[in-house]
C-alpha positions as CSV (number, residue, x, y, z in Angstrom):
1,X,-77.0,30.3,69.2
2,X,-74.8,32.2,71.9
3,X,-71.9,29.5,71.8
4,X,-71.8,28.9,67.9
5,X,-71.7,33.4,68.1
6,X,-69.3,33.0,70.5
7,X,-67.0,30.5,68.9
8,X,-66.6,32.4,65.4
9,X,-66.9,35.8,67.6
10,X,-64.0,35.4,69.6
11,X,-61.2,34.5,67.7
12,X,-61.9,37.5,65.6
13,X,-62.2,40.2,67.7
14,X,-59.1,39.0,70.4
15,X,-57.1,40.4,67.5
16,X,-55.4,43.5,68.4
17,X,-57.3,43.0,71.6
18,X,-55.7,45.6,74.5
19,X,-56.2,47.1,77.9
20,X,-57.1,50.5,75.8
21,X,-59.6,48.4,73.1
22,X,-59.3,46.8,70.0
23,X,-56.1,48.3,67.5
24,X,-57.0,46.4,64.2
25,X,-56.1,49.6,61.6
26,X,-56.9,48.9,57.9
27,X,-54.2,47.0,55.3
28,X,-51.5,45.9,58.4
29,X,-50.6,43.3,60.6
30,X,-53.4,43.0,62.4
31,X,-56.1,43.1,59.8
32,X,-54.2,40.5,57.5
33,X,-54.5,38.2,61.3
34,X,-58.2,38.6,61.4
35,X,-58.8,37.8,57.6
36,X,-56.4,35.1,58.1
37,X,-58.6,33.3,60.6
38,X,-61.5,34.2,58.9
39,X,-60.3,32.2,56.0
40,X,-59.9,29.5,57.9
41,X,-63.0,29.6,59.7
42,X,-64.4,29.4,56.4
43,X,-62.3,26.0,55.5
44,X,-63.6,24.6,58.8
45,X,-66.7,25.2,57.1
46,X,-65.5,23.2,54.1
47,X,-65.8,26.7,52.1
48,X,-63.0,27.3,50.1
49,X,-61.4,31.3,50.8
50,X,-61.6,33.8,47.8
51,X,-59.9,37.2,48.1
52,X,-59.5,39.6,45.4
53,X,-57.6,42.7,44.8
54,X,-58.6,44.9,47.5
55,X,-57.9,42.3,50.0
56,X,-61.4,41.6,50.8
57,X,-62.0,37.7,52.3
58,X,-64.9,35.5,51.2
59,X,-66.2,32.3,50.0
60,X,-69.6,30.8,48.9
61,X,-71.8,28.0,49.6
62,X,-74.1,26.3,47.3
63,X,-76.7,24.3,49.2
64,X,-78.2,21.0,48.7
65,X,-80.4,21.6,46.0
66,X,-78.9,21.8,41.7
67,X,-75.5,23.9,41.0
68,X,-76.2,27.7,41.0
69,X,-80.1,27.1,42.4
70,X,-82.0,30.2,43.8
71,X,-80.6,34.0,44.2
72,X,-77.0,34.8,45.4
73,X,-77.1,36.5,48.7
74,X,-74.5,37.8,50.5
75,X,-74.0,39.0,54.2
76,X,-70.8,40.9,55.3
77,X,-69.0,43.2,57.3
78,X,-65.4,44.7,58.0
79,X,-62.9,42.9,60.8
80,X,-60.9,47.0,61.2
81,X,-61.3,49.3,63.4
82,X,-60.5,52.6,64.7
83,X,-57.5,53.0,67.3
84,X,-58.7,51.9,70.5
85,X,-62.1,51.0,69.3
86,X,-64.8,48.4,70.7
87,X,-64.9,44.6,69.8
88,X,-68.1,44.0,68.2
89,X,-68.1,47.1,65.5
90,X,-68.0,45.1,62.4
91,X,-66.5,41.4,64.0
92,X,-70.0,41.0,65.3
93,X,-71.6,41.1,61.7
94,X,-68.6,38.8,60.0
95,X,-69.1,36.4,62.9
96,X,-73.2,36.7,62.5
97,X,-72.4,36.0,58.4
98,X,-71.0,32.9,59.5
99,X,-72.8,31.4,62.1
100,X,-75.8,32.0,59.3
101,X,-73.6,29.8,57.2
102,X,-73.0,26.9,59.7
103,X,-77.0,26.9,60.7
104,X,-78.1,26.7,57.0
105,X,-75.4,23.9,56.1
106,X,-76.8,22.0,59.4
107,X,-80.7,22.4,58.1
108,X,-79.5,21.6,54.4
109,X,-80.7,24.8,53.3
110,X,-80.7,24.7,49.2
111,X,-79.5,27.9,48.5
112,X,-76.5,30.3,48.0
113,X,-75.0,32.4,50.2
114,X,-71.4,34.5,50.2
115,X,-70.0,35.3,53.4
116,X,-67.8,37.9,53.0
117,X,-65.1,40.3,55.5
118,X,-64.4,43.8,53.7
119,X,-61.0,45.4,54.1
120,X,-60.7,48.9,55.5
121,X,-64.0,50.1,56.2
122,X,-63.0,52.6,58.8
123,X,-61.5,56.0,57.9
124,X,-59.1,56.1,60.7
125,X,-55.7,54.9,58.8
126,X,-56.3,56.9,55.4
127,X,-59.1,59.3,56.2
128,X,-61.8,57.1,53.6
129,X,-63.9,54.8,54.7
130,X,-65.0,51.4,53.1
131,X,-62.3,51.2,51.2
132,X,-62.4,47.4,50.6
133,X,-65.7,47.8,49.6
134,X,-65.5,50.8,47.0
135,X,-63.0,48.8,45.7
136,X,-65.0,45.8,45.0
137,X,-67.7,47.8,43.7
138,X,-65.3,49.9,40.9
139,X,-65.7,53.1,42.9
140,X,-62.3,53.5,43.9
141,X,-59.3,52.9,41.6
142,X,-55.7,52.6,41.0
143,X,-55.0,56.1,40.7
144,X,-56.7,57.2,43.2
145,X,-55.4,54.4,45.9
146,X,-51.8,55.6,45.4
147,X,-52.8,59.4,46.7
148,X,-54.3,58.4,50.1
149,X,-51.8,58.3,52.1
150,X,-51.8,57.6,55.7
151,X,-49.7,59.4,58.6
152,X,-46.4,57.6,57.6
153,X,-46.8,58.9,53.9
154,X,-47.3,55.3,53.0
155,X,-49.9,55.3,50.0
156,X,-53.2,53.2,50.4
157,X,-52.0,51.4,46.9
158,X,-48.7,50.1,48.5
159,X,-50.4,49.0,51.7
160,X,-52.7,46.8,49.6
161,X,-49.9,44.9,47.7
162,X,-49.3,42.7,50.6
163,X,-53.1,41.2,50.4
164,X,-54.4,41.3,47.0
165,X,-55.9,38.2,46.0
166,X,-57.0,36.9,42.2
167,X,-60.8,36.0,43.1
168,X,-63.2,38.5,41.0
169,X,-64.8,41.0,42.7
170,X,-67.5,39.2,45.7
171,X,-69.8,42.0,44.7
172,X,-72.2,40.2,41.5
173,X,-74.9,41.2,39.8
174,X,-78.2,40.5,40.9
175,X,-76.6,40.3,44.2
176,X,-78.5,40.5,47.1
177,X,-76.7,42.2,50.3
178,X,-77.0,41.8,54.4
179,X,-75.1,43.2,57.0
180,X,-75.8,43.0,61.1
181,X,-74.0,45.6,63.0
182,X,-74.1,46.9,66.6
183,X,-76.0,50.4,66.8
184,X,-73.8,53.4,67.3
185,X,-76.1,55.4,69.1
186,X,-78.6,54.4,72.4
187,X,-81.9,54.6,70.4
188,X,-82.2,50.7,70.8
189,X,-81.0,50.1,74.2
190,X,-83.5,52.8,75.4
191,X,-86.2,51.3,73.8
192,X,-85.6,47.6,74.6
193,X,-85.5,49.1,78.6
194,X,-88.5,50.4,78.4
195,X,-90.6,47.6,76.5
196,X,-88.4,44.8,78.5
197,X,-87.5,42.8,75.6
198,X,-84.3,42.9,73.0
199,X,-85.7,44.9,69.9
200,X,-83.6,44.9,66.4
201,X,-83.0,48.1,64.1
202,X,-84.4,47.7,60.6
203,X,-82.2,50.3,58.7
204,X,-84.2,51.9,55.4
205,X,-81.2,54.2,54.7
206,X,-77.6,55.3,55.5
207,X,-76.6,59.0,55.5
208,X,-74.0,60.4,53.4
209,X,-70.7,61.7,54.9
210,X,-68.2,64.4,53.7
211,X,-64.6,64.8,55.6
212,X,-62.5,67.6,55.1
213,X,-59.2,69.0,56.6
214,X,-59.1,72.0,58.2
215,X,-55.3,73.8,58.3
216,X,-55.7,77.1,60.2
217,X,-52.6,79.2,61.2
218,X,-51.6,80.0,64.9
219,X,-54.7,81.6,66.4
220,X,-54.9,80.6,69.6
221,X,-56.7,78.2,71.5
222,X,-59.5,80.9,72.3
223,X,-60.3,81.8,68.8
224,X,-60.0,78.2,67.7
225,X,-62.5,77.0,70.0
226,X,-65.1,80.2,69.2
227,X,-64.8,79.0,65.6
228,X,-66.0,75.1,66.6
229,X,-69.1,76.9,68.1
230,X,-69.8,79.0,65.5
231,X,-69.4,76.2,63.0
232,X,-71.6,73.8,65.8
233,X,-74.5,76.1,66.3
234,X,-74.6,77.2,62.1
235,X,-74.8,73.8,61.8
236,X,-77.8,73.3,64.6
237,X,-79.9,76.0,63.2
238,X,-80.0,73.6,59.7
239,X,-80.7,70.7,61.3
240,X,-84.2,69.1,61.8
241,X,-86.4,66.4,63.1
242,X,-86.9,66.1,59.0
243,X,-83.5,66.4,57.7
244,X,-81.0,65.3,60.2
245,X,-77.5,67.3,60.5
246,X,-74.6,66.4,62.4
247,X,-70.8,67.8,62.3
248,X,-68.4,66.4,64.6
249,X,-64.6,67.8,64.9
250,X,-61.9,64.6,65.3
251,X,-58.0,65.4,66.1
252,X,-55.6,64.4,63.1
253,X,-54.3,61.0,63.0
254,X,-50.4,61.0,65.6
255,X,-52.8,63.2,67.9
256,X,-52.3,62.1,71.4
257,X,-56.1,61.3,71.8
258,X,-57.1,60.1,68.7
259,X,-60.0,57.3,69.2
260,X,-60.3,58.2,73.1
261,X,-63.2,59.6,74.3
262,X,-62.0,63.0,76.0
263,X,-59.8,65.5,75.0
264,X,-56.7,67.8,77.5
265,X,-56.4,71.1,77.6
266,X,-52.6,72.0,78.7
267,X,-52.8,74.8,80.9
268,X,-50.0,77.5,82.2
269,X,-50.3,77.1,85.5
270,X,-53.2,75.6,88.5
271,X,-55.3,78.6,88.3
272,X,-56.2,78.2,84.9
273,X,-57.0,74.4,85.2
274,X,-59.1,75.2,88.2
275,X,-60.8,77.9,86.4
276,X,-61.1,75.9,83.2
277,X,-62.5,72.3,85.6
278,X,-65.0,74.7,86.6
279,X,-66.6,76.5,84.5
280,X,-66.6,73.1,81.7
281,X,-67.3,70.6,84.5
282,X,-63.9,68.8,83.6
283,X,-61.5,67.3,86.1
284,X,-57.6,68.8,86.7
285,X,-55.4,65.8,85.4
286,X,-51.7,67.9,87.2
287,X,-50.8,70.4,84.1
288,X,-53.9,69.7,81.9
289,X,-58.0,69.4,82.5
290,X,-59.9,66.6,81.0
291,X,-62.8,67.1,79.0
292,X,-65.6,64.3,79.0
293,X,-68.4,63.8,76.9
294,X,-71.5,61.7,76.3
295,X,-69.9,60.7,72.6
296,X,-66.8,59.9,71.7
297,X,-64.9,61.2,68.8
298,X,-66.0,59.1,66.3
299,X,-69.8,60.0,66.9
300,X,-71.2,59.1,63.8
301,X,-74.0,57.1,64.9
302,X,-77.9,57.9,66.1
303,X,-79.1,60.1,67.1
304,X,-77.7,61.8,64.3
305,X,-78.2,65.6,65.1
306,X,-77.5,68.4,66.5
307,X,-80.2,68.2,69.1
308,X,-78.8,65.7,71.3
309,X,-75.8,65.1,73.2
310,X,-72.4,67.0,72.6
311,X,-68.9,65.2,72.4
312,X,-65.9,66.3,74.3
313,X,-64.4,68.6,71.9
314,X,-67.3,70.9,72.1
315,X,-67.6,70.5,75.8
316,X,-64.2,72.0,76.0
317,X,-65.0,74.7,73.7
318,X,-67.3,75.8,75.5
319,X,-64.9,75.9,78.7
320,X,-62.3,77.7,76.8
321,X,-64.9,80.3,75.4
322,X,-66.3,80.7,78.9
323,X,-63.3,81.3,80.6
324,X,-61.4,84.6,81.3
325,X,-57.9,82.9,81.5
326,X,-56.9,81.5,78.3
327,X,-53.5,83.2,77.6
328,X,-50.8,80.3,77.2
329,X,-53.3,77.4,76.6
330,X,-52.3,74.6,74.5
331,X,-54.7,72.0,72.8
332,X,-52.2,69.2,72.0
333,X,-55.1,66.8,69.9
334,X,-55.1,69.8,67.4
335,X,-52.0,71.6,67.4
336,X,-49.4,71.3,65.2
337,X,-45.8,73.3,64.6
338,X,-48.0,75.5,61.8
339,X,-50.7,76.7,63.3
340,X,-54.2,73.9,63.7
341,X,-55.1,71.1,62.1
342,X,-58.2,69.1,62.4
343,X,-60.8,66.8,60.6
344,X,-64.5,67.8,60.0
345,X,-66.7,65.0,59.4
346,X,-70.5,66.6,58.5
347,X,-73.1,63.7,57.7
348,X,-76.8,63.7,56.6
349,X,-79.2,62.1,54.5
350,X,-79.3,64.2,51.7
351,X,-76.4,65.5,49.8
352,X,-77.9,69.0,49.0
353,X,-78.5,69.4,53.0
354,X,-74.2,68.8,53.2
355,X,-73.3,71.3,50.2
356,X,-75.2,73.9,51.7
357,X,-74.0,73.2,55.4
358,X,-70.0,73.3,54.1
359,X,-71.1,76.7,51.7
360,X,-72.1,78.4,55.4
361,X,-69.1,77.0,57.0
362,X,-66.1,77.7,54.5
363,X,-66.6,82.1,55.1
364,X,-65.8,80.6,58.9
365,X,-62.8,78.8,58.1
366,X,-61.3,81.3,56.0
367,X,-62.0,84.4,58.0
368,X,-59.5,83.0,60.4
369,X,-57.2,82.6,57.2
370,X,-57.7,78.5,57.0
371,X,-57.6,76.3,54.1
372,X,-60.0,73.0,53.3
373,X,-58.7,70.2,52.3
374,X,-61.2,67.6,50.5
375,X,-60.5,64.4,52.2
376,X,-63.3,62.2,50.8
377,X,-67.1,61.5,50.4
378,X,-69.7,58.5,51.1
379,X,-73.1,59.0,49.4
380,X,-76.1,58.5,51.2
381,X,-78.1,55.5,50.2
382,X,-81.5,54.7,50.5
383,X,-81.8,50.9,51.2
384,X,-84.4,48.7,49.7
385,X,-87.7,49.6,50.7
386,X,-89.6,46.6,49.7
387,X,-86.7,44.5,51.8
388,X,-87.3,46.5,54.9
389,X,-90.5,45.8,55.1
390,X,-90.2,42.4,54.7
391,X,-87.8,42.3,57.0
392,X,-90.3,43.9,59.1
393,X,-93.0,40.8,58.5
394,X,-90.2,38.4,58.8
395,X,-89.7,39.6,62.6
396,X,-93.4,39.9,63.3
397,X,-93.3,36.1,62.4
398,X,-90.9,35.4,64.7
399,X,-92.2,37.7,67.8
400,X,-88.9,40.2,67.9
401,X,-89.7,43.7,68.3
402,X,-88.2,46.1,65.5
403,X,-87.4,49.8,65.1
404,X,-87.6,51.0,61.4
405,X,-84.3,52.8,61.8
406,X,-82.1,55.6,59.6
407,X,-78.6,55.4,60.0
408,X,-76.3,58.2,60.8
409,X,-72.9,55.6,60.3
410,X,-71.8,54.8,57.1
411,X,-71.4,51.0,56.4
412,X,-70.1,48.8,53.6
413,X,-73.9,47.3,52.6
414,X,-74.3,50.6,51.3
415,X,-71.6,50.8,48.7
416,X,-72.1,47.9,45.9
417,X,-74.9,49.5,43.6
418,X,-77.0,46.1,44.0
419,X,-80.7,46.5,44.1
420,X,-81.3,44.5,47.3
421,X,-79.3,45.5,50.1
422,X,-80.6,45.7,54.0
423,X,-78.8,46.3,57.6
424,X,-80.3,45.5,60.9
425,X,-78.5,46.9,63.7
426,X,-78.5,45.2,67.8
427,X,-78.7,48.0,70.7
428,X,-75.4,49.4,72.1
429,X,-75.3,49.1,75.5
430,X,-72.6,51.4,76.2
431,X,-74.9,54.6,76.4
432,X,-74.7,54.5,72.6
433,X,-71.0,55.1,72.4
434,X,-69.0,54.0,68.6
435,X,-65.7,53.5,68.4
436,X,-64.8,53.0,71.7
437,X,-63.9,50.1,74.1
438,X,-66.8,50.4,76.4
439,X,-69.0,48.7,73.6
440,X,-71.0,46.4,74.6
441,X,-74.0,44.1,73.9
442,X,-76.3,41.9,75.6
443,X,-76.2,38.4,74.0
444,X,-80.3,38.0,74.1
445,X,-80.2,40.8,71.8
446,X,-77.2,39.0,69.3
447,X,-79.3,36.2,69.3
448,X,-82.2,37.8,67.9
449,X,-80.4,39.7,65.4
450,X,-79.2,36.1,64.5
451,X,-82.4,34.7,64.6
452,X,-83.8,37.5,62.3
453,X,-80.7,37.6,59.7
454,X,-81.2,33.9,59.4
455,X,-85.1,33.8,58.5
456,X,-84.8,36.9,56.0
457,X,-81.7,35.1,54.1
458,X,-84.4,32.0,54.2
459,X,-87.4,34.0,53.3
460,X,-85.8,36.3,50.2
461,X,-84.4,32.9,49.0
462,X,-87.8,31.4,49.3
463,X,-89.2,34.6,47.1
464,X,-86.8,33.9,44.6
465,X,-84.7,37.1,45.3
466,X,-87.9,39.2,44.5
């Protein structure tokens, strides 16, 4: 399997392939390129390229057996990413969808199956994520397209005008759904070191996200860095082993470190960056100190809590909070000619958990005389239960160790309200790191998130969709 991966994989993710990662941002130049050869990837596959009016790319095979036979399903993912990201977040489940495609065709499999690449699934242009996919699914419309706006002011509707297609939607009733995407955490990795064998993620559901602007006036780098404590530890004493809490703080989109994963503090003179290096454990880059952490900015993945691992923006907090010299500090990833700005992007599994979380937080934000700005909202979504599992009994077939798995990422599979929908995730072996272009994989592990996609496809086909 590792060639036919590798020869739908690559052409994919060399677009907007750099020294610095992968710059593929949602509804531009690059993203149209990668749809573009996924269309004719498809063709090669003698599957003719639908896409509607979000942009989204796909087409569908009926098999060998009568027109229409057997339950539609469907495995996709997105070809975007963030700015500087890795290569396999997202390509590597588009290029899994079709080398599914090109096995079953081989066997003569006698079913249906939709292989589809959703536009815009990452927040990072327009602060929403899965935007192709809301659209498919009727949760995002007109109206509300034309006021997201990115950093340019240019509206998500008029970035879409350039792509939309006139296929329906690819999301159909009675559809089932299947995605494969690389972990963004370490919890596989770890566990396929100590058992000494690749081990797959059977995701049961997907937390729910909420993203907010927060637009403080001038207060100083001290104060602004006590508030993403406070805000970091309120949020820690919520969060359990039960009901898993994570907030992460990301710089506005033109920062200077946006998708990178550290973060400079500009000091007045060598004595403060000293200080600052050593008391935070960061390194003096000539006027500034470098902050470090286990996460990058984007840390929306597992282990999703407060319990484990800090990213680099509270790393530096800390430093700054620590530290006796902070007169004349500068924090260019946040500041702006106003005052502060920065994202907050809280995720858990259950929506309740996140209203109460922002109701503890909001007294923080405005005691320093900040205002919230609603930027958007992704539900959480309990997967299908009755698919895990067979999922589950599918890979005991086979031999491949599993993990029954929550995930703290959002992804597309969990938009479209279908009633079957499932994700299995491969192990990250970059320390767990999203978003990032240390990402990396190791291709006995693909190939057994392959081998798995390809038999549950087979099986819930064989079941009749049940």
């Amino acid at each position: 399997m590792q060639p036919l991966f590798n020869h739908y994989f690559e052409p994919l993710a060399a677009v907007g392939a750099g020294p610095d990662g992968r710059n593929c941002l949602a509804y531009t130049a690059e993203e149209d390129l990668a749809h573009e050869r996924f269309c004719a990837q498809l063709r090669a596959l003698g599957v003719v390229p639908q896409q509607d009016a979000w942009g989204n790319s796909y087409g569908t095979w009926v098999g060998t057996g009568d027109e229409g036979c057997g339950p539609l399903i469907a495995i996709g993912s997105h070809l975007d990413g963030v700015p500087n990201g890795g290569r396999y977040d997202g390509v590597l489940g588009v290029a899994a969808a079709l080398v599914v495609l090109h096995r079953l065709q081989q066997q003569g499999w006698p079913g249906r199956l939709r292989v589809i690449a959703w536009r815009g699934e990452e927040s990072a242009r327009f602060r929403s994520s899965c935007l192709g996919s809301k659209g498919a699914s009727g949760l995002l419309t007109e109206p509300m397209a034309a006021q997201r706006l990115d950093a340019q002011g240019v509206s998500l509707r008029q970035a879409v005008q350039g792509c939309r297609g006139q296929a329906p939607s690819p999301v159909a009733a009675g559809m089932a759904l299947l995605e494969l995407h690389i972990e963004q955490g370490p919890l596989l990795a770890r566990l396929g070191r100590q058992q000494q064998r690749p081990v797959v993620g059977v995701v049961s559901a997907i937390a729910g996200s909420r993203r907010q602007r927060w637009q403080l006036p001038n207060i100083g780098v001290a104060r602004l860095a006590a508030l993403l404590l406070a805000v970091h530890e309120r949020v820690a004493t919520l969060d359990s082993p039960e009901q898993p809490l994570r907030v992460t703080f990301t710089p506005v989109q033109g920062a200077p470190n946006v998708g990178r994963d550290h973060t400079l503090l500009r000091c007045r003179d060598p004595q403060q960056a000293a200080l600052l290096a050593a008391v935070g454990s960061g390194t003096v880059c000539g006027p500034n100190v470098r902050f470090q952490g286990p996460h990058t900015f984007h840390s929306g993945g597992q282990p999703m809590n407060q319990r484990e691992g800090v990213d680099q923006i509270i790393v530096a907090a800390r430093a700054v909070v620590a530290s006796s010299l902070n007169e004349g500090l500068q924090w260019p990833d946040f500041q702006v000619q106003a005052g502060f700005h920065l994202q907050l992007d809280l995720r858990a599994g259950d929506a309740a958990r996140m209203t109460e979380a922002l109701a503890q937080m909001l007294p923080l934000v405005q005691g320093v005389g900040g205002q919230v700005v609603e930027l958007g909202e992704t539900p959480a979504d309990a997967l299908s239960s009755s698919w895990a599992m067979q999922m589950q009994e599918v890979a005991q077939r086979l031999g491949i160790a599993v993990l029954p798995m929550v995930s703290g990422a959002g992804h597309d599979v969990q938009v479209p309200p279908l009633s079957h929908k499932g994700l299995l995730f491969i192990a990250s072996q970059a320390q767990g790191v999203s978003h990032h272009h240390s990402e990396a994989v190791q291709m006995d592990e693909v190939v057994a998130g392959l081998r798995l996609l390809e038999a549950v496809v087979v099986a819930h086909a064989a079941q009749g969709g049940a």
